[in-house]
Every structure is written in C-alpha cells, then in structure tokens.
N, C-alpha and C positions, 0 to 999 in steps of 0.2 A: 522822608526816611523809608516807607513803606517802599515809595518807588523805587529808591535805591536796592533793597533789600530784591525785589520783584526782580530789574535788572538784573544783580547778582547771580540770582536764581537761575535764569534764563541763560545766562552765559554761561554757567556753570555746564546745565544742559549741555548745551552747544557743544561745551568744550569735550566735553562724555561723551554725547553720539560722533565728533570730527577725532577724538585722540582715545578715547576710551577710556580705563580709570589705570591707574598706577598699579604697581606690584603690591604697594604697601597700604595701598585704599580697598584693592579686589581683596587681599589675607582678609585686612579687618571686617570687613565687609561681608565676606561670606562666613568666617569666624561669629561675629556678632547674629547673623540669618541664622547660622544653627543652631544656636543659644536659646536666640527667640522659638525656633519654628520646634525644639525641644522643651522650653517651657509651654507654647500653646500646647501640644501631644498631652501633656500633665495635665493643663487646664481641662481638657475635652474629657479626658481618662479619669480624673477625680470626678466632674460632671457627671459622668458615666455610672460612675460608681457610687454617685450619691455621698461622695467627701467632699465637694466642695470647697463648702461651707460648714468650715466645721463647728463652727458655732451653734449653728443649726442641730447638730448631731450633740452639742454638749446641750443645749437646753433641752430635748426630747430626752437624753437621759437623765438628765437632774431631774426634769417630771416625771420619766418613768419613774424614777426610786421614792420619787413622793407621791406617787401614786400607789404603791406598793406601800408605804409605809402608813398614807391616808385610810386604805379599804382594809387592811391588819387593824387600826387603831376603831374605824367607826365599827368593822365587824365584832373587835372585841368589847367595845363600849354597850354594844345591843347584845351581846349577852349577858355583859355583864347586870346590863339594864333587866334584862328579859328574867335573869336569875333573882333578879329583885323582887320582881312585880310575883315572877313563881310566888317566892315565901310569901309578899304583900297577899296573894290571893288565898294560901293555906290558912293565913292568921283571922282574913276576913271568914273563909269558909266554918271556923271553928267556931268564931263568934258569934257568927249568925246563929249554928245549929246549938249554941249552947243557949242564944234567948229563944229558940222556939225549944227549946225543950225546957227551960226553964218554965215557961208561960205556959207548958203545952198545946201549943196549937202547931199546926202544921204550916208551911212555905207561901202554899196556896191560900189560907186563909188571911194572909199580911194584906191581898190586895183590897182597897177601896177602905182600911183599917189604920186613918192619918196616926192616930194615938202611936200605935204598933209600928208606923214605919218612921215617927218621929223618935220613940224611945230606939229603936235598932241603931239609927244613925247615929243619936245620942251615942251611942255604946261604943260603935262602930268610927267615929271621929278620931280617938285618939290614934288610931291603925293609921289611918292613911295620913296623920298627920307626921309620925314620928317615922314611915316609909317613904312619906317625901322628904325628908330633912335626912335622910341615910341615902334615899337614889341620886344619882347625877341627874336631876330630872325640872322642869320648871315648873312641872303641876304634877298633883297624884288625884287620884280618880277613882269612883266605884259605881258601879250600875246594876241594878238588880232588876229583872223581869218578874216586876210588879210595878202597883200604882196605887197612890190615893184616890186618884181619879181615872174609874176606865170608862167614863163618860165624855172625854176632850174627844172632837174632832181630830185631834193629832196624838198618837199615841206618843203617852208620856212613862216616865222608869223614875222610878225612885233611886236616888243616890247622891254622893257628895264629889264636887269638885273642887279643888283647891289647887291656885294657883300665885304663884308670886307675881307683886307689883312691880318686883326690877332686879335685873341680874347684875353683878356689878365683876363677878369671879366666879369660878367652878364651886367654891364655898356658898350655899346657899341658906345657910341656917340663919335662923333670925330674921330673915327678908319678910316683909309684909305681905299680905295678900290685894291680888289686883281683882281676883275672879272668886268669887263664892257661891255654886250651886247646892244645894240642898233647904232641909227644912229650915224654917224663921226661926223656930224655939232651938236648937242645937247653934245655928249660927248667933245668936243673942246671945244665949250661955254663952259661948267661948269670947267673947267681948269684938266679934268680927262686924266691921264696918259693910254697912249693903251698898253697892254699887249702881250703877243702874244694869248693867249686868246681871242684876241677881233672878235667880230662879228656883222653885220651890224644887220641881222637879225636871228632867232634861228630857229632850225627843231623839231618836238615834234610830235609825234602820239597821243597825247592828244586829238586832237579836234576828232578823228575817231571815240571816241565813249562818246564823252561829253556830247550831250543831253542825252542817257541812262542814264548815273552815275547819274547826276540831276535830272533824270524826276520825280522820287518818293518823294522828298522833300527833300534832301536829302542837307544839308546847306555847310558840307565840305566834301575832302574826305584828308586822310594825307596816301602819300604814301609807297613803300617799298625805304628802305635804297638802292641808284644807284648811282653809279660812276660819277661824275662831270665831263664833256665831257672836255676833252683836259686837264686835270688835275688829280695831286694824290690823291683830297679828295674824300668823298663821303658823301650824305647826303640825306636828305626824305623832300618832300615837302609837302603843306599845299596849295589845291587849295583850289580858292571860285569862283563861276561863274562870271562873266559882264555881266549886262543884258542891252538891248540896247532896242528901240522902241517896241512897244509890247510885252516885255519880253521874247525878242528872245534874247540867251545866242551867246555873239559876241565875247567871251573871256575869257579867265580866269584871274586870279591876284591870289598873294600868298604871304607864305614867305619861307626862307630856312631854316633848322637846319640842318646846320652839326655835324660831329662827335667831335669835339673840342667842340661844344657851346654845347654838350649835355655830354661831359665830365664836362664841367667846371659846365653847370647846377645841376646834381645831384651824383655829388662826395660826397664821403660817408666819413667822418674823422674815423681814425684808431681807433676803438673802442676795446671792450671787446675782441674782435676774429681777429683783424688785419685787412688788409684788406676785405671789403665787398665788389662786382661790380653788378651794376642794370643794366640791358638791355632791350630795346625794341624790342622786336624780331618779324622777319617775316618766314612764312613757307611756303615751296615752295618743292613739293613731301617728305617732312618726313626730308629735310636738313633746316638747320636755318639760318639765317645771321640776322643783326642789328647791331645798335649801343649801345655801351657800357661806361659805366661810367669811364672806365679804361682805355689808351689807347692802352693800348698791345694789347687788341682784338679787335679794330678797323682797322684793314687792311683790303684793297681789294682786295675781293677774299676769303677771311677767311669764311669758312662750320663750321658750327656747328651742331654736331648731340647728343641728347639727350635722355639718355637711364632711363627707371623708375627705383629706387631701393624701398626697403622698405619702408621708411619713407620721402624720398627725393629722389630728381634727378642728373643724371649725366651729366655733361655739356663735351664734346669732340673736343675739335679744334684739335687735331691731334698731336701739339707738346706740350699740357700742356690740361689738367685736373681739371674741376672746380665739386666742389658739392653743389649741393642749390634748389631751386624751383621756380616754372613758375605759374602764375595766368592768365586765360584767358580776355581779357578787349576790347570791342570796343571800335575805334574811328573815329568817322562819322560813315564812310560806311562800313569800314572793319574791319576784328579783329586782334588784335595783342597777345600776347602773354610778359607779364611782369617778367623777371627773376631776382633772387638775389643769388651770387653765391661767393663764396670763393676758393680757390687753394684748390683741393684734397691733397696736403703736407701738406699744413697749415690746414685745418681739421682733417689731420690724427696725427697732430701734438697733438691738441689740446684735441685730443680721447685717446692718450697714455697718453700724462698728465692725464686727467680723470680717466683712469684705472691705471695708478701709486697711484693716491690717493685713488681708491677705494681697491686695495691691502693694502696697508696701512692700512687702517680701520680696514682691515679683520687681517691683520697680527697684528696689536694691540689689534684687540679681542680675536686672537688668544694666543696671550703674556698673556692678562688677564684671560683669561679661564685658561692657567695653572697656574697661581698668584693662582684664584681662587681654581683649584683644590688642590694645596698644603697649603693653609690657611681652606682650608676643611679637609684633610688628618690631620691637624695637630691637629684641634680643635677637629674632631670625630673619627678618628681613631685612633691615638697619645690614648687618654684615655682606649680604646677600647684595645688595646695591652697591654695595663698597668695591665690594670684587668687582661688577659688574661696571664700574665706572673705572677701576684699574686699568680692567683688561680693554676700556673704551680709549683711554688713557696710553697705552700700551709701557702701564706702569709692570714693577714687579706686583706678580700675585700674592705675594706675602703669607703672611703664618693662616692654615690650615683654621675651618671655621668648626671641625670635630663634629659636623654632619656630612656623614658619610656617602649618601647620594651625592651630596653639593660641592663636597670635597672632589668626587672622584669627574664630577663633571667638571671643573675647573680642572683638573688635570688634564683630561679628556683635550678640552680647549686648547691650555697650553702646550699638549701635544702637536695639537694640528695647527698652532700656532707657531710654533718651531719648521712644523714640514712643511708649512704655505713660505716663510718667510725662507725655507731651503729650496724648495718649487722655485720662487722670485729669484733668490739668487742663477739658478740656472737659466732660467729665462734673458738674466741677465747678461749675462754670457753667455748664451748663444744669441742675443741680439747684438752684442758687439762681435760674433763671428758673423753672423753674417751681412753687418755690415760689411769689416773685411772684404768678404768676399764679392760682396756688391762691386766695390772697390777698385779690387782686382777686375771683374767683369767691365767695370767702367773702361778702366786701361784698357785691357784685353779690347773692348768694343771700338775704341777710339783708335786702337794699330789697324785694327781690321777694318776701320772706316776709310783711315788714311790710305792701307795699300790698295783696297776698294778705288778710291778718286785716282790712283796713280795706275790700275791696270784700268782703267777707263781711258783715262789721259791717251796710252796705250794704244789703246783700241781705236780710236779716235786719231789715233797720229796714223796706224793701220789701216784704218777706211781710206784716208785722204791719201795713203800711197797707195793702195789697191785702186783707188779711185781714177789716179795720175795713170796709172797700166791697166785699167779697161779701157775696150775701143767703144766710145758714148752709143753709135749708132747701133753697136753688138747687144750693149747694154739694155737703148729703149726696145727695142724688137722685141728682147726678151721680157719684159715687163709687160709691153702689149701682147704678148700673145698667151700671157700663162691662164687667160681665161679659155684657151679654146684647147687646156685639156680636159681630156673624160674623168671621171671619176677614181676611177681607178688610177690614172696616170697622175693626179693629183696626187693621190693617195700614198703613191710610191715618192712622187715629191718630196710630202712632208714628212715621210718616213726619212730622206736622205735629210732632210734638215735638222733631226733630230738627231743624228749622228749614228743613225744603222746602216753595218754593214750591209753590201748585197744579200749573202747566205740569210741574216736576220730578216733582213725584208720577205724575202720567200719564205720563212717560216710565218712571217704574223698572216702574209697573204695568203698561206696555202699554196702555191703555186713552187711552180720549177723556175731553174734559174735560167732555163732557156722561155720561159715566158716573159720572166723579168727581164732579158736581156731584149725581148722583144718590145715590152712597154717602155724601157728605155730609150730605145732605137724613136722610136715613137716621137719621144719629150724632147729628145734630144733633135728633132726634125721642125719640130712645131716651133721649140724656141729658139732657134737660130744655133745652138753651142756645139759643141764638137767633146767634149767630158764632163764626166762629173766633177772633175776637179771646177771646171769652167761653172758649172751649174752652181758649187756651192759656193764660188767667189761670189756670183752676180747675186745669189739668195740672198749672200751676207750683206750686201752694199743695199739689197732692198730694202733689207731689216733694218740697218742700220739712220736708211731715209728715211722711213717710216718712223723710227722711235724719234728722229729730230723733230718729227712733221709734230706730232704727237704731244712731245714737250712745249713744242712752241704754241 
C-alpha cells in the first residue's frame, strides 16, 4: 500500500513538472499559500509581541493580582500584628513599673534577684497570655534585660514564652501549649505541662544591638524566618521595645508566626491554575528562604534560589521547580520580598493546553481556508473552464459569468473569433480564385504549347526546304571557314544573327558604316557568300544542325 501511495506520488510529480498544475489546482493552491503564509505572519507577529501564548499572559496576571492582593493582606496583617504587640508592650511596660514601684526598688536591682523576677512574671503571665489569645499569632513572648543569673557563660534574659501545641484555624483560643519558657513556680501555678523544651530563662543577642534598630523611630522590626531552638519548627518574630523610666528600652515583647499559622493564614483554594503558593521571603547573599503558604516548602534548611526569566521568575529549591513573581515590600525596618508561585509541571501543563488550543484555531482555520478555496474554485473557476471548453468546443458562449474582466475577455475572444472565421472565409475564396485561375493559365499554357510544337513543325518543314535550295558545297565552305574570322568580323556576325540592322551594328561597334561595310566585304570573302540575306540563310541551317546535333 505504501508502495502504491509512493508510486502515486511520483507520478503525480511527473505529471506537475511534464503538464504543470491546472487552472483550478494553481487558484486553490495559491489561495490556500496565502492563507497559510498570512497566518504564519500572525504566528511570528504574536511571538514578537509576547501574545503567543496567551495562556501564559493570563497566568502571569492571575499572579500578578494575587500577588497584589497577597503583599496588601501580609502587609496589613503585620500591622495589624505590629499594633498588637504596641499595646502588649504598653500594658507590660505599666506593670513592671507598677511592681518596682510598689516594692520600691529600681529595674536594675531585679537582676541576680530569682524571688523578684519570679514574682514579676507571676504578675506579668496573665498579659501575654490574654495578648496571645487576641493576636493572630502562634506564640506571645517577653524579654527583659536582666537575669537571675549573670554568672552563665551564655547570657541569659529573664521572661515568658508561650506557644501553642497545634493550630487547627485562625481561631486560636483554648489551644494548648507546646512551648513554655519562663520561671518553674509561675509555670506550675498556671497548671502548665514542662516540656522538654522548657527553660527557666532564654539566651538572645537581641539586646546587643537594640537601642540602634530603635533609635530612629522605628515602631517594630519583624524578623527572618529562624529555627525554634530545641525544636522542628521555625518561625519570624515581631518585636516591639519595653520602655521603662525615662524611656530607657528594658526589653522587648512580641509575638510569633510560625510556618503552620502562616500556612493556614494565607492558603490560597485551588482556583483557575491549581495550586498557587505566597511566600514571605528573606535574602541573605542572593539565596532565599521563608515561609510559604504550602507546606512542602517550609523545611529547615530549604535555599531557594531565584532566577529572572522573560516575563516571570524562577523559583529553585533544588528537588522541585516553581514559576511566579516576587514584589518588593517593607516591613518595619526591613524589606522582604513577596512571592506567588505555582509548580513549573503544572504551569508547563497549563501552557501545552494553551498551545493545544491555539493549534486548534489554526488548524481549523486552516480546514476553512481550504473549504474556502474549493467553494472559490468551484463558483469562479468551475464557470471559467466551462467557457473555456465551449469556446474549445466551438460551442455557443452562453449567458455572461457577471465578472467583468472575464466577461469582457470572452467577448474579446468571440470577437476575433468571428473575424478569424471571416479572415478563413476569404481565404477561402480567394483559393478557389485562384485556382480558377491556375486553371485558366493551365488552358492558356497548353494553346501556347500546342502552337509552340506546330510553329516548330514549321520550322523544321522550313530548314528542310531551305536546305533542298542551298548549294551543300556553298554551304560546307562556309562552316569551314567561319573560324578564320577576326574578332571583330565575328562580332559583326553575331551581331547579324541576332537580328541588327547595319545602322544598329555601327552604333553598338562605334564605328562608320563605311567600316562596317568594309568588315562585311571582308566575311563575306572568307565565307564563300555573296549577301547577307545568303549569310543568314546558311547561319540559320547551322543553328538549326547544331540544335539536332544537341538534342540527339
């Protein structure tokens, strides 16, 4: 079958390069080339322009608006945050100065003083307990620069942290605690479970350079995504100073978001594209980390590096591949970096569909371009042959095809179609004249052949009497001897033979006619004859021997 088809092919060929293609193959044919070679122009020209694929251009703006609508939500959320921890750190700062002034002693003397910083916290417990159950927050926190102990190798700060065992919704009230730092006699009052986590008091390089971060006005700072000490989570805090007597900063307070409460917060539902995932991100020499709406990419330890493409970004964690885009965004003090991203499969997924449909389009324009060329072929060139086999036919041309070129060239035609076959007629008639006349000429040539043979006959009965009255012996003398005239007396010879008079002779020779009458006397000596009458009898009888001789 293949061979066959192959065959086909080839003779096809053949018959193309030996006849070349029809009237009604060349229309559709070059009809259907500019179809194509005007949709490729589109093709190059959307390329060009970055329309492609416009699939591509609808996912980059679904992300852009959810990116916009992601870094509006976390920026308002960290204020809203930021506005919390404010108040949480006014209420702590009141309470402190209200037990040192109760007790009177001063800020300074708490430290290395357990009773004093056990009783504060005591005091101080219900604050951050009843500010994390009001924040959107997974832990609430407080620190204060002092110590039970300023004799540790590791500088340690008194204060309380409290964190929940498990998020389950944005509603966080009544959740247990997973993390409890502060003192054993405050945490035993409150009927709180020790962990192995627990710690009396916490270590922090925070205060090393706390009045700097604050000096400028600066209300909070929220920091990088860090490892929760003695634990798998990790999570960015939310300081806000304590300001004690003078607005000397004696502490800080905050709250926590972990990766779980910033999953559950800005989970995105499976929309138009699948999954989408927002991150907060931080930069630290050209690698990324943060947290993410997703849980897959919240591990610790997880680098992310991100590379520009055209129109969007490349997201790289190493064992999987996101595409999306990053918005620059401060908060507080420092900038972060807002991303929205989707699995490079599932984008790549999403971009083949796009271009499956967009071949489609093409390919059914391409189906109607030839619909169209053969409903063309058939209305204008279908007529077009018809004439054209009429006029092969030397049919009538028939009813008008109401194209106007084509019309007026079949007229055109049938014009000169009319004046060839009036041309032939003429032709025609004058080849039967001149046969006629041939005809005639035939006649005419066959009288004149006839009187021809009969004034021969003539001539011929004429020699043989002319012949009977010469004297033979007058005769051969003169034949022998006509070589022994001169040139000249020759001359005048052939001149009499041709039938010139004397007078004429003496004109062609120049001469008088007493010369001629001399070269006469001459010829007339040498050949024996006595006139010219005699001269041109015996001429004649010679001529006349001569042409027998000849014929025979």
């Amino acid at each position: 079958m293949n061979m066959l088809r192959h065959l086909d092919i080839r003779s096809l060929v053949k018959q193309f390069k030996e006849e070349g293609l029809s009237m009604r193959r060349r229309f559709a044919f070059y009809v259907f080339s500019v179809i194509c070679l005007f949709l490729a122009v589109i093709i190059i020209l959307l390329n060009l322009f970055g329309i492609l694929n416009p699939t591509d251009r609808q996912i980059m703006n679904d992300l852009n608006a959810q990116l916009s609508a992601c870094s509006d939500s976390i920026e308002s959320d960290c204020d809203e945050l930021a506005a919390c921890a404010i108040s949480f750190s006014g209420q702590l700062s009141d309470s402190i100065q209200n037990y040192l002034t109760e007790n009177n002693i001063s800020f300074d003397e708490l430290e290395n003083d357990s009773e004093a910083l056990d009783a504060l916290q005591n005091r101080l417990y219900d604050s951050v307990y009843l500010n994390m159950q009001v924040a959107p927050a997974s832990g609430a926190f407080y620190i204060l620069d002092t110590t039970a102990n300023s004799n540790s190798k590791t500088p340690l700060y008194s204060g309380i942290y409290l964190k929940y065992i498990n998020l389950y919704s944005e509603n966080t009230v009544n959740n247990d605690f997973s993390i409890y730092r502060g003192s054993f006699s405050t945490g035993k009052s409150r009927g709180i479970n020790f962990h192995s986590g627990w710690k009396n008091e916490s270590s922090t390089r925070f205060f090393e350079h706390c009045n700097e971060t604050f000096s400028d006005g600066t209300h909070y700072v929220l920091s990088p995504t860090v490892s929760i000490p003695d634990t798998w989570e990790r999570a960015r805090y939310i300081y806000v100073p304590i300001r004690g007597h003078n607005d000397i900063i004696i502490g800080v307070c905050g709250f926590e978001i972990n990766d779980l409460l910033f999953q559950l917060s800005y989970k995105t539902e499976n929309g138009r594209w699948g999954d989408v995932t927002c991150g907060l991100l931080d930069e630290s020499d050209g690698i990324y980390s943060g947290q993410f709406s997703s849980g897959r990419y919240n591990n610790i330890g997880n680098e992310l590096n991100i590379s520009n493409k055209k129109d969007s970004q490349l997201f790289d964690f190493g064992n999987e591949k996101c595409v999306g885009m990053t918005e620059r965004i401060k908060l507080g003090k420092e900038t972060f970096s807002i991303a929205v991203m989707l699995p490079k499969t599932q984008y790549e997924s999403f971009l083949r569909k796009g271009q499956i449909n967009i071949l489609l389009i093409f390919l059914i324009a391409a189906i109607l371009a030839a619909v169209c060329c053969v409903f063309m072929s058939k209305k204008y060139v279908s007529p077009i042959l018809k004439k054209i086999e009429q006029v092969k036919s030397k049919e009538d041309y028939g009813e008008q095809l109401r194209i106007r070129e084509i019309d007026d060239l079949f007229a055109f035609l049938e014009e000169k179609d009319n004046y060839y076959e009036q041309q032939l007629d003429d032709l025609e008639n004058a080849k039967k004249f001149a046969e006629n006349e041939a005809q005639k000429a035939k006649l005419e040539y066959e009288k004149a052949a006839e009187k021809y043979e009969l004034a021969k006959s003539e001539i011929d009965r004429l020699a043989e009497k002319h012949k009977e009255e010469i004297v033979p012996e007058e005769y051969d003398f003169f034949v022998e001897n006509l070589g022994m005239l001169t040139p000249t007396e020759h001359r005048v010879y052939e001149l009499y033979l041709s039938g010139n008079t004397a007078k004429q002779i003496a004109e062609i020779l120049h001469i008088t006619e007493n010369t001629l009458k001399y070269h006469n006397k001459n010829i007339y000596s040498k050949l024996g004859i006595s006139s010219r009458k005699q001269l041109l009898r015996f001429a004649a009888l010679k001529q006349h021997r001569d042409g027998k001789e000849d014929w025979s």
